[in-house]
N, CA, C and O atoms as a Maestro MAE file, in Angstrom:
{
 s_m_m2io_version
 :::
 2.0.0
}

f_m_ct {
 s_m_title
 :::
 protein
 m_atom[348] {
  # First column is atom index #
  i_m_mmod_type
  r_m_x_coord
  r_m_y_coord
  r_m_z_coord
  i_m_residue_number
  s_m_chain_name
  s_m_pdb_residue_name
  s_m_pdb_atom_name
  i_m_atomic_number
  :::
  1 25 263.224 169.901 89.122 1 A "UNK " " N  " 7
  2 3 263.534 168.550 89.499 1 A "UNK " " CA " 6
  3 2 265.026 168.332 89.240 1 A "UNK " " C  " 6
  4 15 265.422 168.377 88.075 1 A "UNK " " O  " 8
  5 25 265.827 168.114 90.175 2 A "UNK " " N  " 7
  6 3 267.212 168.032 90.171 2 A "UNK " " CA " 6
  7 2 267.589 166.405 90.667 2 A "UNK " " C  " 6
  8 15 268.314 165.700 89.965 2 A "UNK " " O  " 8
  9 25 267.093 165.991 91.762 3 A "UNK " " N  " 7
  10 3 267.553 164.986 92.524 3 A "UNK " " CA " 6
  11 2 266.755 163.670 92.277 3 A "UNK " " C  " 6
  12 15 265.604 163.715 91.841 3 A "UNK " " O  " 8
  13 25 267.210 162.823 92.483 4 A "UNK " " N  " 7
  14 3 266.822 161.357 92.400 4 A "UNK " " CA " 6
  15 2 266.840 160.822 94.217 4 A "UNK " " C  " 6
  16 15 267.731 161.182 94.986 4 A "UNK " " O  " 8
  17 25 265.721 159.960 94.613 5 A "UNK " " N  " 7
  18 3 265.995 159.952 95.755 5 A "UNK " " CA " 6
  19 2 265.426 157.596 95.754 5 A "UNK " " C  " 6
  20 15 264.529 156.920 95.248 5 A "UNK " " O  " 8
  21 25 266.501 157.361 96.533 6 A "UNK " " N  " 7
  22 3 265.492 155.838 96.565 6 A "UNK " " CA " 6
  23 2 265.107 155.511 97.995 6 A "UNK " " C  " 6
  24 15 265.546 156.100 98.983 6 A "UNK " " O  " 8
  25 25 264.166 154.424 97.999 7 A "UNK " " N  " 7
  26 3 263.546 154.488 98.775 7 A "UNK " " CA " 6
  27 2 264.039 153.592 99.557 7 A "UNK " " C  " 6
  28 15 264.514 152.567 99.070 7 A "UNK " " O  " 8
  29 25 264.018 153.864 101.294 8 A "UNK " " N  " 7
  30 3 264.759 152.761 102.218 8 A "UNK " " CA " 6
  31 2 263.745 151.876 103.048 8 A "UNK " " C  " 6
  32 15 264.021 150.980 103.845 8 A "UNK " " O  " 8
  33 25 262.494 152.352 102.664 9 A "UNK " " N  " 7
  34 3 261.533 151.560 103.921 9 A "UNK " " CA " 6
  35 2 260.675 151.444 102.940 9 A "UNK " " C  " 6
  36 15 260.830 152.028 101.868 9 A "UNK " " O  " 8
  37 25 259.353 150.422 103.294 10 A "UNK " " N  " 7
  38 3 258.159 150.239 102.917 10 A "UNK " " CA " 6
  39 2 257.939 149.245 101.835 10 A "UNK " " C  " 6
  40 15 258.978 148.696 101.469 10 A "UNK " " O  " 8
  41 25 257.112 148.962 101.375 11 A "UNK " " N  " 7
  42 3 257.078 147.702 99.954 11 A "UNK " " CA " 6
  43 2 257.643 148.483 98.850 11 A "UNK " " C  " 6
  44 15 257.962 147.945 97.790 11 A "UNK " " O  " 8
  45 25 257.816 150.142 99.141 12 A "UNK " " N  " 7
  46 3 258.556 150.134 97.524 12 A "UNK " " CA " 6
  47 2 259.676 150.508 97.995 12 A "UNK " " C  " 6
  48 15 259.951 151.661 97.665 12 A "UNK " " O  " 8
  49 25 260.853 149.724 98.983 13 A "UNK " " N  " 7
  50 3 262.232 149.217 99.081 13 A "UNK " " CA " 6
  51 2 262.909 149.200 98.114 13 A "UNK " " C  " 6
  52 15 262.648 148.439 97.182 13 A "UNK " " O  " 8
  53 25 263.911 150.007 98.097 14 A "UNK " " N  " 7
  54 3 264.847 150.227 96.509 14 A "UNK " " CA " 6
  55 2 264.550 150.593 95.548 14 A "UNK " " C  " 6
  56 15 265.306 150.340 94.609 14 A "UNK " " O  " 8
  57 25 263.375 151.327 95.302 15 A "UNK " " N  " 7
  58 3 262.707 151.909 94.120 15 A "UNK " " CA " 6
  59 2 263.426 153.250 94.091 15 A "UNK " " C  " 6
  60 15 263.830 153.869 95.075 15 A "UNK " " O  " 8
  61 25 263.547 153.691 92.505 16 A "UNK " " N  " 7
  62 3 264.294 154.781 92.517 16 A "UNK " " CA " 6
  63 2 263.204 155.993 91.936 16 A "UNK " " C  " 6
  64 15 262.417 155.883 90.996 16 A "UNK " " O  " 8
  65 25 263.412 157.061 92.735 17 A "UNK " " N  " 7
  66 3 262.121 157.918 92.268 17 A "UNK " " CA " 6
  67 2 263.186 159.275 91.691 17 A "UNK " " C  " 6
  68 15 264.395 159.404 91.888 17 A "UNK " " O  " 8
  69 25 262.204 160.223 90.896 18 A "UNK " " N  " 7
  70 3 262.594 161.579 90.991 18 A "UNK " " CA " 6
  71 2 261.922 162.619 92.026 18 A "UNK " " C  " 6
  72 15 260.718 162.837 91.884 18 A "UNK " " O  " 8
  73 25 262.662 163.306 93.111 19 A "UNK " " N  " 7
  74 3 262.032 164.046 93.884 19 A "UNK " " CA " 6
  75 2 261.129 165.544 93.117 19 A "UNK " " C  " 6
  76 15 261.617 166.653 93.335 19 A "UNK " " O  " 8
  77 25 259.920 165.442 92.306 20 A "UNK " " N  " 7
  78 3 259.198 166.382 92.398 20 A "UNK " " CA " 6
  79 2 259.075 168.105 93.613 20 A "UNK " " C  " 6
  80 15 259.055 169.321 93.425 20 A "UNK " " O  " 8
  81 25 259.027 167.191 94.757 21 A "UNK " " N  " 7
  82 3 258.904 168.579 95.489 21 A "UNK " " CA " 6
  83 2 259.265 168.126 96.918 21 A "UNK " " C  " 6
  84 15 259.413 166.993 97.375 21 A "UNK " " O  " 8
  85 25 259.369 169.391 97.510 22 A "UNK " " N  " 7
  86 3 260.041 168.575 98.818 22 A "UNK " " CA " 6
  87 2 259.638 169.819 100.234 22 A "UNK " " C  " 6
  88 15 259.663 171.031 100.019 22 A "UNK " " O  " 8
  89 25 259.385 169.387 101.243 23 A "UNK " " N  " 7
  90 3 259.322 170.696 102.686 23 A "UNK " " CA " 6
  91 2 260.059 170.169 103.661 23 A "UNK " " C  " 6
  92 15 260.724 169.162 103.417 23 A "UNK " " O  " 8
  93 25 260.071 170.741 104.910 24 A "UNK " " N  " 7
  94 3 260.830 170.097 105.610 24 A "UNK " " CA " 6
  95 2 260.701 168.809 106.496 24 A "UNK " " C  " 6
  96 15 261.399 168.436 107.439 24 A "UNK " " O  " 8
  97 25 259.467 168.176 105.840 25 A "UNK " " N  " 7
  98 3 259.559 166.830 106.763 25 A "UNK " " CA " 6
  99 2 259.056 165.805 105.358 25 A "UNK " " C  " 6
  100 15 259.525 164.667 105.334 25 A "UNK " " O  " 8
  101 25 258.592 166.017 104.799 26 A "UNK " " N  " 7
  102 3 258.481 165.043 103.431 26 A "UNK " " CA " 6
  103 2 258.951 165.108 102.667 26 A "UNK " " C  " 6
  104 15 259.432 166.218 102.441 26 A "UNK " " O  " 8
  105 25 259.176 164.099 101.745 27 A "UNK " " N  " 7
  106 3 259.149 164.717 99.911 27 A "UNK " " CA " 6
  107 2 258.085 164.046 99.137 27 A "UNK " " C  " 6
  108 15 257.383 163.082 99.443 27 A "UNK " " O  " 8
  109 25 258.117 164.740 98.110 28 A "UNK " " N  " 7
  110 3 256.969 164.106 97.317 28 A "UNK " " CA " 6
  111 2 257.550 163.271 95.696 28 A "UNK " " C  " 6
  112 15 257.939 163.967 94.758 28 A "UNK " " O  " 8
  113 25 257.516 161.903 95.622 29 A "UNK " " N  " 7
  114 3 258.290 161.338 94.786 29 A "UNK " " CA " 6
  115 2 257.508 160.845 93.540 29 A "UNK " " C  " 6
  116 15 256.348 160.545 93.823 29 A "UNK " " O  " 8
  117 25 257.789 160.708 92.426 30 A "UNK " " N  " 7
  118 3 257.236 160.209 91.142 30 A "UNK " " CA " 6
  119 2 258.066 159.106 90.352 30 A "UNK " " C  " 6
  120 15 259.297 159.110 90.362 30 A "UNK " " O  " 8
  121 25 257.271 158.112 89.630 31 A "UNK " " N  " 7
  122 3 258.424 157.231 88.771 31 A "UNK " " CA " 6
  123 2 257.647 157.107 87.225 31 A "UNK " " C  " 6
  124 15 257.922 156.356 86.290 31 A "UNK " " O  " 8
  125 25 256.410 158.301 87.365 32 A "UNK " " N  " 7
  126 3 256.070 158.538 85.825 32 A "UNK " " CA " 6
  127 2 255.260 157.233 85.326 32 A "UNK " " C  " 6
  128 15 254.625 157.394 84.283 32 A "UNK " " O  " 8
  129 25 255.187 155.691 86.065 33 A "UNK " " N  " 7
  130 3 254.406 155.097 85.957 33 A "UNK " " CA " 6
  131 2 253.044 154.749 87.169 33 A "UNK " " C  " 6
  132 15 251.821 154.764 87.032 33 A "UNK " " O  " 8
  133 25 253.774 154.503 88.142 34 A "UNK " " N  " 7
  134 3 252.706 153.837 89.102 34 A "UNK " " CA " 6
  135 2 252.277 155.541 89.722 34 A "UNK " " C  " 6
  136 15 251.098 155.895 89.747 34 A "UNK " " O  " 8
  137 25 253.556 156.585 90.247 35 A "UNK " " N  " 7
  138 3 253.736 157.254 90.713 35 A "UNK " " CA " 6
  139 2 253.755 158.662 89.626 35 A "UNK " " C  " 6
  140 15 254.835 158.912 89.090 35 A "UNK " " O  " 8
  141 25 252.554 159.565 89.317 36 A "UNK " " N  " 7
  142 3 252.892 160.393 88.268 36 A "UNK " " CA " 6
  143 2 253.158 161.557 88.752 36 A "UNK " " C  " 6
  144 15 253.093 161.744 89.967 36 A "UNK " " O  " 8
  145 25 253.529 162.611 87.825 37 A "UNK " " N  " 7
  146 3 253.827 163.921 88.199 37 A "UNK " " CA " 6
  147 2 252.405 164.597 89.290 37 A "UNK " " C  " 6
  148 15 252.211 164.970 90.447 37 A "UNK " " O  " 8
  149 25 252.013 164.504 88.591 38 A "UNK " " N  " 7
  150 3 250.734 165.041 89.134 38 A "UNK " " CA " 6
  151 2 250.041 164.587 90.666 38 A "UNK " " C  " 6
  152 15 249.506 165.348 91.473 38 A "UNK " " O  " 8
  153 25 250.200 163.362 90.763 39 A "UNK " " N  " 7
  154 3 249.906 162.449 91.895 39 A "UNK " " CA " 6
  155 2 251.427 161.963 92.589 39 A "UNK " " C  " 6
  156 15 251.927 160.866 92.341 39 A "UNK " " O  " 8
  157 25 251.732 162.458 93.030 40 A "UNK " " N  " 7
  158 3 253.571 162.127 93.392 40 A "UNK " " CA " 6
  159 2 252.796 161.316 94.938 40 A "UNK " " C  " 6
  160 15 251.717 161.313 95.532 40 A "UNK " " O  " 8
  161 25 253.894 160.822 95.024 41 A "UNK " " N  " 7
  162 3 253.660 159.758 95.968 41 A "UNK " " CA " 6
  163 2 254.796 160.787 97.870 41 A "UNK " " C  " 6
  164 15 256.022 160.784 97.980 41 A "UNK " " O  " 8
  165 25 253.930 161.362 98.790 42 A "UNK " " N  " 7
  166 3 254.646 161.583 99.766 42 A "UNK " " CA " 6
  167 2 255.089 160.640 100.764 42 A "UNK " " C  " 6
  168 15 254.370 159.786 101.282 42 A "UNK " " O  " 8
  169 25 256.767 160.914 101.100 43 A "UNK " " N  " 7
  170 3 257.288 160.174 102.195 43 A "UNK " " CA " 6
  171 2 258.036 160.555 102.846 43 A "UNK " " C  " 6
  172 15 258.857 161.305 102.317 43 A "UNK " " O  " 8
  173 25 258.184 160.263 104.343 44 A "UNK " " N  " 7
  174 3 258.914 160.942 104.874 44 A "UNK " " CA " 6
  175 2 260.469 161.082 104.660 44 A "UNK " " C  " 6
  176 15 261.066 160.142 104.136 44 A "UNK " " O  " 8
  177 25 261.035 162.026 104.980 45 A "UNK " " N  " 7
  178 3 262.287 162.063 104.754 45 A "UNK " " CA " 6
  179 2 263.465 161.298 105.169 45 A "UNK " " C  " 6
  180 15 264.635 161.327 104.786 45 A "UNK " " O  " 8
  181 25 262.850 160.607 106.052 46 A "UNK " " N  " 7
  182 3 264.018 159.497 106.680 46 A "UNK " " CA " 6
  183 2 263.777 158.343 106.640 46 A "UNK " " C  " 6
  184 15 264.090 157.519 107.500 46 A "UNK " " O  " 8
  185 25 262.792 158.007 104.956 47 A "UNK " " N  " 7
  186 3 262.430 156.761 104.560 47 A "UNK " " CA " 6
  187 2 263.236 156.800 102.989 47 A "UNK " " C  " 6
  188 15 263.155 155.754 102.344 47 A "UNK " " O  " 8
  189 25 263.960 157.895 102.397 48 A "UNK " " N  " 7
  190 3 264.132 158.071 101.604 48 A "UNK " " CA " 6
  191 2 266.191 158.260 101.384 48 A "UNK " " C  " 6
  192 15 266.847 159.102 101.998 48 A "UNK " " O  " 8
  193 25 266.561 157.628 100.762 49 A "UNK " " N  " 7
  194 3 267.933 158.340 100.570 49 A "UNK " " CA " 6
  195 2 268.351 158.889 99.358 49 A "UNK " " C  " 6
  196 15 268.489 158.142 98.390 49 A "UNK " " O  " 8
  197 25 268.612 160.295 99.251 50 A "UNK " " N  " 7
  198 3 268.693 161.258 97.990 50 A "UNK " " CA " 6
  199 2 269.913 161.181 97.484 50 A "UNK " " C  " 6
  200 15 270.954 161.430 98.092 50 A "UNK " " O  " 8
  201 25 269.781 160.755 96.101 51 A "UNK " " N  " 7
  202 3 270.784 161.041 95.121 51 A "UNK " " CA " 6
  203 2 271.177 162.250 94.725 51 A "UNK " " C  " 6
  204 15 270.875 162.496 93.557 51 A "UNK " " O  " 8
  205 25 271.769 163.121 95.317 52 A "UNK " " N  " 7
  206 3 272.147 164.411 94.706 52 A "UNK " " CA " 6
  207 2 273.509 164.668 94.131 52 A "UNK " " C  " 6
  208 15 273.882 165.822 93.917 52 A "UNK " " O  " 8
  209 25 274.254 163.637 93.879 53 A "UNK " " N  " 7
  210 3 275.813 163.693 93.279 53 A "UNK " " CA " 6
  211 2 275.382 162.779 91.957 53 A "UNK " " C  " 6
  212 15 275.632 161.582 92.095 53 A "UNK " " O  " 8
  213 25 274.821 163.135 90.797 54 A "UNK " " N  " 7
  214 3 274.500 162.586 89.683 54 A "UNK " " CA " 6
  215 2 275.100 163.427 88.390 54 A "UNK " " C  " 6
  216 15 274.972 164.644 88.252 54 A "UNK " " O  " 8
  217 25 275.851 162.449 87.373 55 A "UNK " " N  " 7
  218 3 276.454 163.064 86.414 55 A "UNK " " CA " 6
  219 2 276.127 164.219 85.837 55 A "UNK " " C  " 6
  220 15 275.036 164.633 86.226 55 A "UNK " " O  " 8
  221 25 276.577 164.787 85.179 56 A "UNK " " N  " 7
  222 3 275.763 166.244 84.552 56 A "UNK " " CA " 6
  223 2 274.678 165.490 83.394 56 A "UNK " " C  " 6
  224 15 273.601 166.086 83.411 56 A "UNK " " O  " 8
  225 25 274.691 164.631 82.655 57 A "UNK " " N  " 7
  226 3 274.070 164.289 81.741 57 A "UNK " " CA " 6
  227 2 272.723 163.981 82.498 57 A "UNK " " C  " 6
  228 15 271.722 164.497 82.001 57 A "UNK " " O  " 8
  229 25 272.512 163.006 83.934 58 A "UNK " " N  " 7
  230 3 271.728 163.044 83.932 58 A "UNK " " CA " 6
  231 2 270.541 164.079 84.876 58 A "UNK " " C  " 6
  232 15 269.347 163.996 85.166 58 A "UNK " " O  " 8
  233 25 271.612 165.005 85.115 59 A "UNK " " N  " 7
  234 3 271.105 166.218 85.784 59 A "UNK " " CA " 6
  235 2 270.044 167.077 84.623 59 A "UNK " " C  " 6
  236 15 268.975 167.653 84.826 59 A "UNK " " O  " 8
  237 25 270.596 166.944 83.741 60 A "UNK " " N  " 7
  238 3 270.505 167.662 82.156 60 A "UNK " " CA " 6
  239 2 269.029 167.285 82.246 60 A "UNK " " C  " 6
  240 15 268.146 168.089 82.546 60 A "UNK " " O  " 8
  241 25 268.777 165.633 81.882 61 A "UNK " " N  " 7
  242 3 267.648 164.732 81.693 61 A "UNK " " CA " 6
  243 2 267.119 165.524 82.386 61 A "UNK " " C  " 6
  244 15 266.582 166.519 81.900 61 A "UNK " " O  " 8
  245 25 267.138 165.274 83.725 62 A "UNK " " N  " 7
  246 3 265.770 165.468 84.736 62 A "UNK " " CA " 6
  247 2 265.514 166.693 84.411 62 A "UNK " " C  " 6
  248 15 264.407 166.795 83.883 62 A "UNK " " O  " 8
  249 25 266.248 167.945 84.539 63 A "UNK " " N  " 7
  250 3 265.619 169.174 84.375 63 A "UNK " " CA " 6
  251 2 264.462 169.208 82.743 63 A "UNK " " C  " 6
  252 15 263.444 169.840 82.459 63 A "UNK " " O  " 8
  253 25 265.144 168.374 82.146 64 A "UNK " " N  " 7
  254 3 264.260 168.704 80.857 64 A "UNK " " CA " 6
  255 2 262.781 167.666 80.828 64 A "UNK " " C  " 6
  256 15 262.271 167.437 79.731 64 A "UNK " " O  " 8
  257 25 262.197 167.113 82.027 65 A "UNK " " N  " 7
  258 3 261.587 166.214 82.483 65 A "UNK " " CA " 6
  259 2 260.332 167.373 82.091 65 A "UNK " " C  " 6
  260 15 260.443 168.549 82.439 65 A "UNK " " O  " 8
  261 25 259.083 166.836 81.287 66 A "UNK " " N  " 7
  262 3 257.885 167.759 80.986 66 A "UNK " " CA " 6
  263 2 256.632 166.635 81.531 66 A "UNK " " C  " 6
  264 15 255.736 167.022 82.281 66 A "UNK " " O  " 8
  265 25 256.702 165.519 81.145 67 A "UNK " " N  " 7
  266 3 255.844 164.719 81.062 67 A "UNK " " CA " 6
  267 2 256.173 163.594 82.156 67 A "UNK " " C  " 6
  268 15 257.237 163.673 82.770 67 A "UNK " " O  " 8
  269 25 255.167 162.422 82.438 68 A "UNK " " N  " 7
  270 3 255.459 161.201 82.596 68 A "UNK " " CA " 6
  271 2 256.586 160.475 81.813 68 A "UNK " " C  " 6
  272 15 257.668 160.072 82.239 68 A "UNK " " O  " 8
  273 25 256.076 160.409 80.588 69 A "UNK " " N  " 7
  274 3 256.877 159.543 79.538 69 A "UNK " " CA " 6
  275 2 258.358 159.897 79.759 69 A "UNK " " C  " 6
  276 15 259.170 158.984 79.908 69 A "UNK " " O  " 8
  277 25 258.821 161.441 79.792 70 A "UNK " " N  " 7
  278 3 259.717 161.859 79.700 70 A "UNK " " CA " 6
  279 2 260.870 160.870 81.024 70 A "UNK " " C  " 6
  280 15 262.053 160.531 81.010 70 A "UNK " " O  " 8
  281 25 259.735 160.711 82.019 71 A "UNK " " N  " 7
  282 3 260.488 160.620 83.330 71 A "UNK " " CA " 6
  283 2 260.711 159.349 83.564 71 A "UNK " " C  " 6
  284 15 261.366 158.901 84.505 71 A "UNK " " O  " 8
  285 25 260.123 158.683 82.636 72 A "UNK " " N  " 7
  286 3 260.374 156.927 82.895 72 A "UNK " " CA " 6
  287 2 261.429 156.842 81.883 72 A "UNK " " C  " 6
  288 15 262.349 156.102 82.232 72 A "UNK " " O  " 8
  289 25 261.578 157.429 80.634 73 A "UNK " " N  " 7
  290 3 262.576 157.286 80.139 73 A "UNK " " CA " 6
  291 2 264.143 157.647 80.861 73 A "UNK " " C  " 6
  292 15 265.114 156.915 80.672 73 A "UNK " " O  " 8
  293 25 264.192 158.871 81.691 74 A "UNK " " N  " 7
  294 3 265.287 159.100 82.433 74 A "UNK " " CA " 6
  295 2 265.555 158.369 83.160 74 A "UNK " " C  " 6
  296 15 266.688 157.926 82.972 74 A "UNK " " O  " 8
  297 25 264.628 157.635 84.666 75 A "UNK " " N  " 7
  298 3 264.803 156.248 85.418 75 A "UNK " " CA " 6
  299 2 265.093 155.099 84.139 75 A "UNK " " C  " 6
  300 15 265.857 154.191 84.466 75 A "UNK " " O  " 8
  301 25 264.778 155.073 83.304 76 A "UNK " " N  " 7
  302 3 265.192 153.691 82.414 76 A "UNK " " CA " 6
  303 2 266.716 154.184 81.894 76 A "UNK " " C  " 6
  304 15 267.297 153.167 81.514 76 A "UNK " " O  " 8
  305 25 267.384 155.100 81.771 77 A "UNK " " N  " 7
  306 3 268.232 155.560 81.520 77 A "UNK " " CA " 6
  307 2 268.908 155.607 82.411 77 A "UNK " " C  " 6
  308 15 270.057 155.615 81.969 77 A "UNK " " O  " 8
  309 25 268.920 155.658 83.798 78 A "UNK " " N  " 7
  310 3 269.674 155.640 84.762 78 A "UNK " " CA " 6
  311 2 269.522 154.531 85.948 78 A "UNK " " C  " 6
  312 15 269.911 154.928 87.046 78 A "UNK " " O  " 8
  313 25 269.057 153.311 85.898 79 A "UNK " " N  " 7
  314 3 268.820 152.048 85.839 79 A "UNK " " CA " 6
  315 2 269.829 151.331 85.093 79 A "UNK " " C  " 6
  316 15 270.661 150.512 85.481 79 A "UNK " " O  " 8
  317 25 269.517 151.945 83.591 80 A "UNK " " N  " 7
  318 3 270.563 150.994 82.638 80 A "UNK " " CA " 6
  319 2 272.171 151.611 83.185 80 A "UNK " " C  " 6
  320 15 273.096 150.802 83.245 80 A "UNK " " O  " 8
  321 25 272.334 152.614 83.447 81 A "UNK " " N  " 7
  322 3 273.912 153.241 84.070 81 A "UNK " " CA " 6
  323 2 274.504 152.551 85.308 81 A "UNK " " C  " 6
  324 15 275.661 152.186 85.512 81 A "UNK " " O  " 8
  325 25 273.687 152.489 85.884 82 A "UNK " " N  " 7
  326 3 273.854 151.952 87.557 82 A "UNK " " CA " 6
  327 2 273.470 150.981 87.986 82 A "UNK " " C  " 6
  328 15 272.414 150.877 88.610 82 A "UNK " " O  " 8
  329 25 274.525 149.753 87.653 83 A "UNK " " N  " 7
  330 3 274.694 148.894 88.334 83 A "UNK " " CA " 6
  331 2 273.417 148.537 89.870 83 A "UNK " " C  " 6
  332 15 273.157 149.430 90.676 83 A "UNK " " O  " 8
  333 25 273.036 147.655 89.933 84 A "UNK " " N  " 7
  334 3 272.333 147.415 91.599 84 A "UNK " " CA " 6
  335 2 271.131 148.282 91.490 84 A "UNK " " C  " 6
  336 15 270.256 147.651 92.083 84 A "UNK " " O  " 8
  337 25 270.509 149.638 90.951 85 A "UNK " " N  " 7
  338 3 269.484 149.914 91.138 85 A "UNK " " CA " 6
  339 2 268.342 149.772 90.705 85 A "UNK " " C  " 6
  340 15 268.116 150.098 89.539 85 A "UNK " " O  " 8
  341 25 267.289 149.237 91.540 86 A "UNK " " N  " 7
  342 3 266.228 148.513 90.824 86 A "UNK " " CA " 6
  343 2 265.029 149.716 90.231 86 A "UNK " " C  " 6
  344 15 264.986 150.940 90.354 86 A "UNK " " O  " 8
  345 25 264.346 148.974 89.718 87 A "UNK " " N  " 7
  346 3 263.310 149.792 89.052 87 A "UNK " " CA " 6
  347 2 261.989 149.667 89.922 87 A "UNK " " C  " 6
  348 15 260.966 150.260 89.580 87 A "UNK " " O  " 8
  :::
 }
 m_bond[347] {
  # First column is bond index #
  i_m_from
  i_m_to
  i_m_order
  :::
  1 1 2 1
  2 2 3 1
  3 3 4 2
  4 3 5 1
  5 5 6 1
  6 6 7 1
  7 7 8 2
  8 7 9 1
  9 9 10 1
  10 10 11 1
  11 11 12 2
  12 11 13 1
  13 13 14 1
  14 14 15 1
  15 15 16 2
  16 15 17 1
  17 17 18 1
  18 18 19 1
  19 19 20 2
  20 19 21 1
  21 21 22 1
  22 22 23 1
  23 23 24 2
  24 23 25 1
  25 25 26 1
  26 26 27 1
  27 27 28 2
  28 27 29 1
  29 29 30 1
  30 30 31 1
  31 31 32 2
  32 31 33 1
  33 33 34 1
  34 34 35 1
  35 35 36 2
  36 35 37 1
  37 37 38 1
  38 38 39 1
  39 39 40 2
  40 39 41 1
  41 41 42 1
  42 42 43 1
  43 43 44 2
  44 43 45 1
  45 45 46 1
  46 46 47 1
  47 47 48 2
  48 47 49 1
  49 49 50 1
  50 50 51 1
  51 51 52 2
  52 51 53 1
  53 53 54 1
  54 54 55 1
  55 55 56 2
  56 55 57 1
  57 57 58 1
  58 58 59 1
  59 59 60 2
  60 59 61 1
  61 61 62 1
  62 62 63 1
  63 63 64 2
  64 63 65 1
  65 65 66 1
  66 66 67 1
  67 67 68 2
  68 67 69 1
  69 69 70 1
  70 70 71 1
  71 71 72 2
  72 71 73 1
  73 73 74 1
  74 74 75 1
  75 75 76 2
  76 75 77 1
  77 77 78 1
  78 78 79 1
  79 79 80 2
  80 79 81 1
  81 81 82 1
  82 82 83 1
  83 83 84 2
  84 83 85 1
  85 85 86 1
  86 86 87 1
  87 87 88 2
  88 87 89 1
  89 89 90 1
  90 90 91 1
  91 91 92 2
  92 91 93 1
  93 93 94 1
  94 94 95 1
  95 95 96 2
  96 95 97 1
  97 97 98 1
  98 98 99 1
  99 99 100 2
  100 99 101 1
  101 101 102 1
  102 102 103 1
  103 103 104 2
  104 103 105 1
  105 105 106 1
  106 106 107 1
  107 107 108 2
  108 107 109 1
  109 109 110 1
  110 110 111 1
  111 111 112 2
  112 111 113 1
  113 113 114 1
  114 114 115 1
  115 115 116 2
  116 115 117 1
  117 117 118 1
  118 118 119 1
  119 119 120 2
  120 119 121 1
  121 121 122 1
  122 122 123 1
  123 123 124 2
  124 123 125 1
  125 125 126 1
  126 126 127 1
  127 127 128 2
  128 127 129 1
  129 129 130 1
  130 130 131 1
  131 131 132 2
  132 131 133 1
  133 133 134 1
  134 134 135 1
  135 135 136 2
  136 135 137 1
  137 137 138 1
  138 138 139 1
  139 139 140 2
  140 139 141 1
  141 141 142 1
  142 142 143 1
  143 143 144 2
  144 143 145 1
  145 145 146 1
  146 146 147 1
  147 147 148 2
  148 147 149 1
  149 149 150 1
  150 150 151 1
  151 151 152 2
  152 151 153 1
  153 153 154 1
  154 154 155 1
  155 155 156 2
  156 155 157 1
  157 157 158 1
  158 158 159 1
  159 159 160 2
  160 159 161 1
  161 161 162 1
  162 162 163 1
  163 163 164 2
  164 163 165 1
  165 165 166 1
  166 166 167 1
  167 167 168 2
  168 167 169 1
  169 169 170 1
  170 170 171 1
  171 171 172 2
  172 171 173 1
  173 173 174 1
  174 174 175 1
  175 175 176 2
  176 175 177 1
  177 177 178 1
  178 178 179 1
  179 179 180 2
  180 179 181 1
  181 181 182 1
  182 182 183 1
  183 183 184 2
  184 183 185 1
  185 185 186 1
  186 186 187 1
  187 187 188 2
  188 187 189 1
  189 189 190 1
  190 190 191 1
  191 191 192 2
  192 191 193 1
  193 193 194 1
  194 194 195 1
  195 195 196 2
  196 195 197 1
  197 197 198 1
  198 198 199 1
  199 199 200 2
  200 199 201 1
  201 201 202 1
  202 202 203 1
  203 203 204 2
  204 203 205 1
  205 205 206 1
  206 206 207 1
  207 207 208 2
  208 207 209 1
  209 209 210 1
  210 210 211 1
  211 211 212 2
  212 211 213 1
  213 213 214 1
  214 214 215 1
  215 215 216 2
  216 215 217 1
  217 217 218 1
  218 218 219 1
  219 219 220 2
  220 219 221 1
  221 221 222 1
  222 222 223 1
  223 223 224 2
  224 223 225 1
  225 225 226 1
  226 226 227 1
  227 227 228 2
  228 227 229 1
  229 229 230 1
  230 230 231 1
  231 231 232 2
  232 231 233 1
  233 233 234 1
  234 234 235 1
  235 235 236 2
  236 235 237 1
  237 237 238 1
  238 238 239 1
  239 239 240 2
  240 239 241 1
  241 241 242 1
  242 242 243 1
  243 243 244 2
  244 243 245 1
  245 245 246 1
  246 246 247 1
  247 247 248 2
  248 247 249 1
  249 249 250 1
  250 250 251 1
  251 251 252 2
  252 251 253 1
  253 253 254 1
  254 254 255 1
  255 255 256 2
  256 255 257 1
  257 257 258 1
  258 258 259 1
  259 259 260 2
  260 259 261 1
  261 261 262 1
  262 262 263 1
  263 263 264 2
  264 263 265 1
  265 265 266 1
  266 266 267 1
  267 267 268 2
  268 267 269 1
  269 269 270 1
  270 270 271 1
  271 271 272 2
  272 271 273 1
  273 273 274 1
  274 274 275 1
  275 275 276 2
  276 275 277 1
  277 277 278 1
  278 278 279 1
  279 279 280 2
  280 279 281 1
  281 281 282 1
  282 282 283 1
  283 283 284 2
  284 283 285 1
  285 285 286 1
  286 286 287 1
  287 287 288 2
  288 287 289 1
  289 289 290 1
  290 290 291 1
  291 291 292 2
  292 291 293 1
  293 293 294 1
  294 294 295 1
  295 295 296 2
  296 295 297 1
  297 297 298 1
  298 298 299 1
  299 299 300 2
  300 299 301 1
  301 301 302 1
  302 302 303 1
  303 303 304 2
  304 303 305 1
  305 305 306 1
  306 306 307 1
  307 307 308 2
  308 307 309 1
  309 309 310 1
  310 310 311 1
  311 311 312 2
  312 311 313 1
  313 313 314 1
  314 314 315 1
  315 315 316 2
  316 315 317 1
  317 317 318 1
  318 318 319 1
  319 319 320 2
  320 319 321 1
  321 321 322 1
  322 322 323 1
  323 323 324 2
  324 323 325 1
  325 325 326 1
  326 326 327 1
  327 327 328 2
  328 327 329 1
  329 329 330 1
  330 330 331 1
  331 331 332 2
  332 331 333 1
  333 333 334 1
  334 334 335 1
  335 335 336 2
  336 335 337 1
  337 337 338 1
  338 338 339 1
  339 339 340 2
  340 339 341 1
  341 341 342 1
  342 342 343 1
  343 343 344 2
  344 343 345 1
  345 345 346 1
  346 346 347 1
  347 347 348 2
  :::
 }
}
């Protein structure tokens, strides 16, 4: 898990996910509460816009992502950094 991706369409509009897994026409997204590792939520790829230019610190986070808990703490961590992005 490297990338952060948010969402541009649908009722969860501006939600910021971690991209779990990805092929070439979906990805599959998690936010560790509504959305868990295990049950990742799929969407298409051109409902989604990917964060892939993210500090090293919180590149660091995500890779060390094991759990749920782990992963709401990183979105609460990078929420509190960034200005405008909602939870």
């Amino acid at each position: 898990m490297d990338k952060l991706a948010k969402s541009l369409a649908g009722h969860d509009k501006d939600h910021v996910y971690a991209v779990v897994n990805e092929d070439e026409r979906d990805v599959y997204l998690a936010d560790g509460k509504s959305r868990t590792l295990d049950r990742p939520k799929r969407k298409n790829r051109r409902h989604v816009q990917m964060i892939t230019h993210l500090p090293e610190e919180y590149a660091q986070l995500l890779d060390s992502v094991d759990s749920d808990s782990d992963l709401v703490h990183v979105l609460r961590v990078y929420h509190s950094a960034v200005p405008g992005a909602e939870q």
